[in-house]
C-alpha positions as CSV (number, residue, x, y, z in Angstrom):
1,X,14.4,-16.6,-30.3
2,X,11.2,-18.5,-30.7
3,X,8.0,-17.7,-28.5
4,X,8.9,-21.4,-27.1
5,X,12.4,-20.1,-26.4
6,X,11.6,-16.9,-24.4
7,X,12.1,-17.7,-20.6
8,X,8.6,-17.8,-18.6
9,X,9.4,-14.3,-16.5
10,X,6.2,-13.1,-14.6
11,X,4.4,-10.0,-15.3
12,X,5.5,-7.3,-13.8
13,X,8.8,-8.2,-13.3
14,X,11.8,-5.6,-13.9
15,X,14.1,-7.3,-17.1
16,X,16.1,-6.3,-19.3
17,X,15.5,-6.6,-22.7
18,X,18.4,-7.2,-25.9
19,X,17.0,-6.9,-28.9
20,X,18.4,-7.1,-33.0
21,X,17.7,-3.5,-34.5
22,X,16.2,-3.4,-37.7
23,X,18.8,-2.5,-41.1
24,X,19.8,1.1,-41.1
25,X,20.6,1.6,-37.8
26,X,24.4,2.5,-36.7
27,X,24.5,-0.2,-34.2
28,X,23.1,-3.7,-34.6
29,X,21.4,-4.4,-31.3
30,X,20.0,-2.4,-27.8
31,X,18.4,-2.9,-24.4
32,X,16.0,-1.5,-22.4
33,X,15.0,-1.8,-19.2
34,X,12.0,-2.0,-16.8
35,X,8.6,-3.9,-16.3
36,X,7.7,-6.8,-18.2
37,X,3.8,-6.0,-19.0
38,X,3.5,-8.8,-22.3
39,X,5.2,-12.0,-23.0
40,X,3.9,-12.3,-26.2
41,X,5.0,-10.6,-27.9
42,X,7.7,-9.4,-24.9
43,X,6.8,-5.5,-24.1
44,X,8.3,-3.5,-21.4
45,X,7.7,-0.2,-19.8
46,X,10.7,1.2,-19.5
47,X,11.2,4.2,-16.6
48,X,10.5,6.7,-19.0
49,X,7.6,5.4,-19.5
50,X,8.0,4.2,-23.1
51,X,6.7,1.4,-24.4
52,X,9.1,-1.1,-26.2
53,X,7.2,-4.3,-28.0
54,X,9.2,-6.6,-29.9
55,X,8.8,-9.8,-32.2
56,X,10.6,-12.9,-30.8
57,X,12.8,-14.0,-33.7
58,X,14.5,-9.9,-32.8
59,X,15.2,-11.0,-29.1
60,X,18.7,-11.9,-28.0
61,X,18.1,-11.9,-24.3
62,X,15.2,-11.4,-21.7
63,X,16.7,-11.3,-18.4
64,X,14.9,-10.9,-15.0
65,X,16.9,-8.1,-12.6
66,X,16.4,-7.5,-9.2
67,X,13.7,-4.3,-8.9
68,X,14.4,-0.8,-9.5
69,X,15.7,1.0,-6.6
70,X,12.8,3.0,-4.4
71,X,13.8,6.9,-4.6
72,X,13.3,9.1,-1.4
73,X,10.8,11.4,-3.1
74,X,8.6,8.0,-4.2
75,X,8.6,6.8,-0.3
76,X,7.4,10.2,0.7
77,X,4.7,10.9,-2.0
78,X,3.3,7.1,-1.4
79,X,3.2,7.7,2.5
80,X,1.3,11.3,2.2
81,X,-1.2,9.5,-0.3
82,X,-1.5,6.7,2.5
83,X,-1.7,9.1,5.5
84,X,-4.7,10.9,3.3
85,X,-6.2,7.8,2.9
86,X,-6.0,7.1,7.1
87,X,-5.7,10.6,8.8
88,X,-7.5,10.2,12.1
89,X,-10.5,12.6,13.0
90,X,-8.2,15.3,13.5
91,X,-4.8,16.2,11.9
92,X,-2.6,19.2,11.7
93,X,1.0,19.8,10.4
94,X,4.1,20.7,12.6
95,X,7.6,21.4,11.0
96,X,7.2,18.8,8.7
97,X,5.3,16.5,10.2
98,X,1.6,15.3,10.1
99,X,-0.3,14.9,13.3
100,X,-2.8,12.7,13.6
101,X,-5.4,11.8,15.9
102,X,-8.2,9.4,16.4
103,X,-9.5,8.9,19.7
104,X,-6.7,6.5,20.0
105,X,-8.0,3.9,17.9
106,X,-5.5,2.2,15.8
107,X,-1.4,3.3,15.8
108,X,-1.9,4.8,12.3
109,X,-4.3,7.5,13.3
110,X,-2.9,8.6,16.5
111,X,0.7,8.9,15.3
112,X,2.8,11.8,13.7
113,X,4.8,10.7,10.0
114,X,7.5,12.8,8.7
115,X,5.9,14.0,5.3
116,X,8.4,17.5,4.6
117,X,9.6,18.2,1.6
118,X,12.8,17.4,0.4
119,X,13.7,20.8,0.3
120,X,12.2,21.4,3.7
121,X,12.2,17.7,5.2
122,X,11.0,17.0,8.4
123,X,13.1,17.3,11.6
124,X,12.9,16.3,15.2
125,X,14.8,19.1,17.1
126,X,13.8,19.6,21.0
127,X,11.0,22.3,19.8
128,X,9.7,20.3,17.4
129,X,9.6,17.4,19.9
130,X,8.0,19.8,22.7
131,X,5.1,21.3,20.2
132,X,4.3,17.5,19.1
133,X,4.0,16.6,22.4
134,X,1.9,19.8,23.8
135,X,-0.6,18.7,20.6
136,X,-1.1,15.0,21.3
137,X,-1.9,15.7,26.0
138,X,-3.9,18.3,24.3
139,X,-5.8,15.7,23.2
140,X,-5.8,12.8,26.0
141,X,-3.3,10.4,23.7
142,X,0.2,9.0,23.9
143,X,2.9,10.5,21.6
144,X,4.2,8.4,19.0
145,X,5.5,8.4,16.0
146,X,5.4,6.5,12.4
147,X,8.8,5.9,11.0
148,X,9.0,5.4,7.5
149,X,13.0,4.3,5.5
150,X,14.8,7.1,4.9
151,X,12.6,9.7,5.8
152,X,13.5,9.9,9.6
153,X,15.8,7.7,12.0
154,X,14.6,6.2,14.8
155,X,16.1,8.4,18.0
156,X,19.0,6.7,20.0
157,X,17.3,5.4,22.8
158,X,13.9,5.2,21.6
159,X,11.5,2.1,21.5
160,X,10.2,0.9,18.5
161,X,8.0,-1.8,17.4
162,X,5.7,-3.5,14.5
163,X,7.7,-3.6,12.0
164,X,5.1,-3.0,8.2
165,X,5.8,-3.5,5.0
166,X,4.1,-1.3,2.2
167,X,3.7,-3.4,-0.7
168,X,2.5,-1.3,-3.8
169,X,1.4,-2.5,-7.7
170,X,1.2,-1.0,-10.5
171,X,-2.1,-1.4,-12.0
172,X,-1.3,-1.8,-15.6
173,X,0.3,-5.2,-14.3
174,X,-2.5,-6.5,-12.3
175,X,-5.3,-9.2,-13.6
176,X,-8.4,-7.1,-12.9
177,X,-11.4,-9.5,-12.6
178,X,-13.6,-9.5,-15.5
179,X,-17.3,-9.7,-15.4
180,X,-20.3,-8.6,-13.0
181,X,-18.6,-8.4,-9.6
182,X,-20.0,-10.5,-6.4
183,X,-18.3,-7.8,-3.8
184,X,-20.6,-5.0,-3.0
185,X,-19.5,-1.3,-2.3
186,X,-20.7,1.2,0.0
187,X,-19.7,4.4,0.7
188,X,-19.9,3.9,4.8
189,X,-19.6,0.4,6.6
190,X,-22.9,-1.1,8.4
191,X,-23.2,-2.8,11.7
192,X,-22.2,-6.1,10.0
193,X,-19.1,-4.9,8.4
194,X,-17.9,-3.6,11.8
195,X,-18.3,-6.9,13.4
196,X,-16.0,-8.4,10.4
197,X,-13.5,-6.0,11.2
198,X,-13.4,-5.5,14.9
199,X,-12.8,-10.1,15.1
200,X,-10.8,-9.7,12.0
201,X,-13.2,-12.9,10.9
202,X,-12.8,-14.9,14.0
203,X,-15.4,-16.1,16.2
204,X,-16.7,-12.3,17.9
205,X,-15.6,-13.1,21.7
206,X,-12.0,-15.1,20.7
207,X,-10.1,-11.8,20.3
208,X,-9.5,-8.8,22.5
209,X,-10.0,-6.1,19.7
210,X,-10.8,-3.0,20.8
211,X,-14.2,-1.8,19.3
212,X,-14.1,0.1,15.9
213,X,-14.3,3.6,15.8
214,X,-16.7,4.5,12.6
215,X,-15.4,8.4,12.5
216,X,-11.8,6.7,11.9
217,X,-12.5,4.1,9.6
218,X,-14.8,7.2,7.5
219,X,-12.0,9.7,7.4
220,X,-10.4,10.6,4.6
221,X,-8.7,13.6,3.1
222,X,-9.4,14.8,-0.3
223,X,-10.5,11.1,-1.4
224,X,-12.9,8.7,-1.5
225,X,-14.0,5.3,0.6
226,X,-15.4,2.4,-0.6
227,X,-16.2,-0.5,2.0
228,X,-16.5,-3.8,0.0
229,X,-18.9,-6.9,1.5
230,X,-18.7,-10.4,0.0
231,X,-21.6,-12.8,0.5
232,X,-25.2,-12.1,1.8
233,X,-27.3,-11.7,3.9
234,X,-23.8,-11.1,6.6
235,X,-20.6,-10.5,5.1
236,X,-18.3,-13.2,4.7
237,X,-15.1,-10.9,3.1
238,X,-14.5,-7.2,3.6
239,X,-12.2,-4.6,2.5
240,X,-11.4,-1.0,2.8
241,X,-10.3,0.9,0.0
242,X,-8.9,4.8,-0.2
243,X,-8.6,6.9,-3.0
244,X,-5.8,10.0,-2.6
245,X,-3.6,11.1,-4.8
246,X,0.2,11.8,-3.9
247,X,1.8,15.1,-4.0
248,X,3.4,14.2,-7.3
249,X,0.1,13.5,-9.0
250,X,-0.3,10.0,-9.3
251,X,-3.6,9.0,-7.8
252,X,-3.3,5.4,-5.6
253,X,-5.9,3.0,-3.6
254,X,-5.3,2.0,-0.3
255,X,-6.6,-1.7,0.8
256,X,-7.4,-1.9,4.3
257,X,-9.3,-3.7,6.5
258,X,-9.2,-6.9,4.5
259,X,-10.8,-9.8,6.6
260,X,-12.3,-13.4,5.6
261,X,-14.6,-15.3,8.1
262,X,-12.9,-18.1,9.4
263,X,-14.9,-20.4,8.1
264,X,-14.3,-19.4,4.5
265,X,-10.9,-19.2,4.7
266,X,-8.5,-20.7,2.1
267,X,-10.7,-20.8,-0.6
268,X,-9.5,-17.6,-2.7
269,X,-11.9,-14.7,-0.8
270,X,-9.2,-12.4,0.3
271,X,-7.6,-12.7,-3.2
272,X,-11.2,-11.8,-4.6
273,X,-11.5,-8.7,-2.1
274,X,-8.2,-7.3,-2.8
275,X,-8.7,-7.7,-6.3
276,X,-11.7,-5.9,-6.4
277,X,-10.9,-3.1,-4.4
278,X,-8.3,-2.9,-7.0
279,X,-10.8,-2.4,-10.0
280,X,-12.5,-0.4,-7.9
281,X,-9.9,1.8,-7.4
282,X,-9.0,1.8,-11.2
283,X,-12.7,2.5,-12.4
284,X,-12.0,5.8,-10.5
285,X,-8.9,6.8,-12.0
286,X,-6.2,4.9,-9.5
287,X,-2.7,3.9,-11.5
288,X,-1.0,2.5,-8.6
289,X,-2.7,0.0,-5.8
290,X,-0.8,-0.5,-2.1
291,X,-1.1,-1.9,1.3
292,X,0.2,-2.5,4.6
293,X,1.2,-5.6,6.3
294,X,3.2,-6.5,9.5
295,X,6.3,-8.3,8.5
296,X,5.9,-10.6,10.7
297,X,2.5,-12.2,8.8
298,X,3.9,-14.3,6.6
299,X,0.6,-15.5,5.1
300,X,-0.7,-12.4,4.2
301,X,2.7,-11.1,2.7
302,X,2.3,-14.6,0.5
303,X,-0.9,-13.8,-0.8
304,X,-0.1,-10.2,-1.8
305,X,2.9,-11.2,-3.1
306,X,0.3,-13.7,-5.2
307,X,-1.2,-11.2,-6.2
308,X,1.4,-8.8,-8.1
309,X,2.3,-6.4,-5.3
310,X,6.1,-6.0,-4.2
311,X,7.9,-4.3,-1.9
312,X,8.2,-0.3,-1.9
313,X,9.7,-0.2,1.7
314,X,8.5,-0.4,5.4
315,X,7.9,2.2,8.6
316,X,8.3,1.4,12.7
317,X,6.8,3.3,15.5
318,X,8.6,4.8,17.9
319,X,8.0,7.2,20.7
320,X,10.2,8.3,23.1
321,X,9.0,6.0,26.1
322,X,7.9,2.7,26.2
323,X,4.1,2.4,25.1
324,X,2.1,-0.5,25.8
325,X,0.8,-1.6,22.0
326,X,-2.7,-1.1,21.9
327,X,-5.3,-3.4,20.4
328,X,-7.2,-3.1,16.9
329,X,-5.7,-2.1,13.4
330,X,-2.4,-0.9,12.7
């Protein structure tokens, strides 16, 4: 093939590669497959995490395939490195599962996630249910749950709702901005940033959001926060990001929080935030980028998807009684 011939695949993509080998090899030609990281010349990371570049007059075929199945052990190790990036004020773990707590504010830090090993994976037996129980009255809130594929069922009979989708990147196949950056970072979010958040941009007094709770949005475990702010002298963009790293080592930032005034919508600033939160997270040593969206917000899932990120699987809560959903963040 000729550069001109090579089929316009985007980055990031999973493909599979057939290429001519060069004289002296037993068999004439090979594949490999995994993520498309260069057209030109075309270079894929394959699973392994080889690198395979080769010239275009060698390719035979460049195929896009559908993406490479999520294993069990990656959902698990991507939703401890999320819960350490949102753990409540308070957490604690019971037969597998992490207990959170956070003066109610938000489903994700007042809710327990099944994070066990897979030798030792979390189970939901009527003691398990009863201790769980005895630790969120001990603490004034609701019991609930966080239900992440594969790792735990929803019980028969239980309610569940909200539906979210964690959409992950790897950052070797993002387009980090370039340049001086126009977001600022600080390690705690100010009066102004709150107000962003809590109207989620809107007009402050259109939405019944329930105040933020600063001790939330500040926890972290074994991380680090950065609270980006686009525009001066008020914010007119915001993000959250978190840095953890998941019990298999890989270190990951979490966007949160990510808000455009309404005014300013539709002009790119979202894009801009997430993207640097991303470098941010990269200047620190993250590899991989993810971040949570309903499924039912079909405009943000569009921009993400913009950006690079893909699916890595979704959670629902559940709790054994019908809960009235609570406002703010999920």
């Amino acid at each position: 093939m000729t550069t001109d011939e090579l089929p316009d695949i985007p980055l990031g993509r999973r493909v599979v590669l057939r290429y001519r080998l060069p004289a002296g090899y037993p068999q004439p030609l090979t594949d490999v497959i995994g993520e498309l990281v260069s057209s030109d010349p075309p270079t894929v990371r394959a699973a392994d995490g080889r690198v395979v570049s080769v010239a275009p007059d060698r390719v035979i075929a460049l195929k896009a395939i559908g993406p490479r199945p999520i294993r069990t052990k990656e959902i698990r190790a991507l939703e401890t490195a999320a819960a350490y990036g949102w753990p409540g004020v308070e957490h604690a773990w019971i037969d597998g599962w992490l207990v959170r707590a956070g003066h109610g504010y938000t489903d994700r830090a007042n809710s327990a996630v099944p994070l066990g090993s897979s030798a030792e994976p979390a189970s939901l037996g009527a003691e398990t249910l009863h201790r769980i129980g005895e630790w969120y009255t001990a603490r004034g809130l609701p019991m609930q749950f966080a239900l992440p594929d594969r790792l735990a069922p929803i019980p028969a009979g239980w309610p569940s709702w909200r539906e979210t989708l964690i959409l992950a990147v790897d950052i070797d196949n993002f387009v980090l901005p370039q340049g001086p950056s126009m977001v600022r970072f600080a390690a705690e979010p100010n009066a102004d940033w709150l107000e962003m958040h809590r109207y989620s941009g809107e007009i402050p007094g259109t939405q019944a959001i329930s105040a933020p709770v600063p001790e939330v949005l500040t926890a972290v475990h074994s991380g680090e926060l950065g609270f980006a702010s686009l525009g001066l002298p008020r914010p007119i963009a915001i993000g959250r990001g978190a840095l953890t790293t998941a019990p298999d080592g890989r270190p990951w930032v979490g966007l949160t929080c990510v808000a455009v005034a309404a005014a300013h919508r539709r002009h790119g600033l979202g894009s801009l935030v997430c993207a640097e939160l991303v470098r941010w997270g990269s200047n620190r040593g993250a590899t991989h980028a993810y971040l949570q969206v309903e499924a039912t917000n079909a405009a943000a899932r569009a921009m993400y998807r913009d950006l690079g990120f893909i699916e890595h699987h979704s959670y629902r809560y559940a709790a054994p009684t019908a809960l009235a959903e609570p406002g703010g963040l999920r």
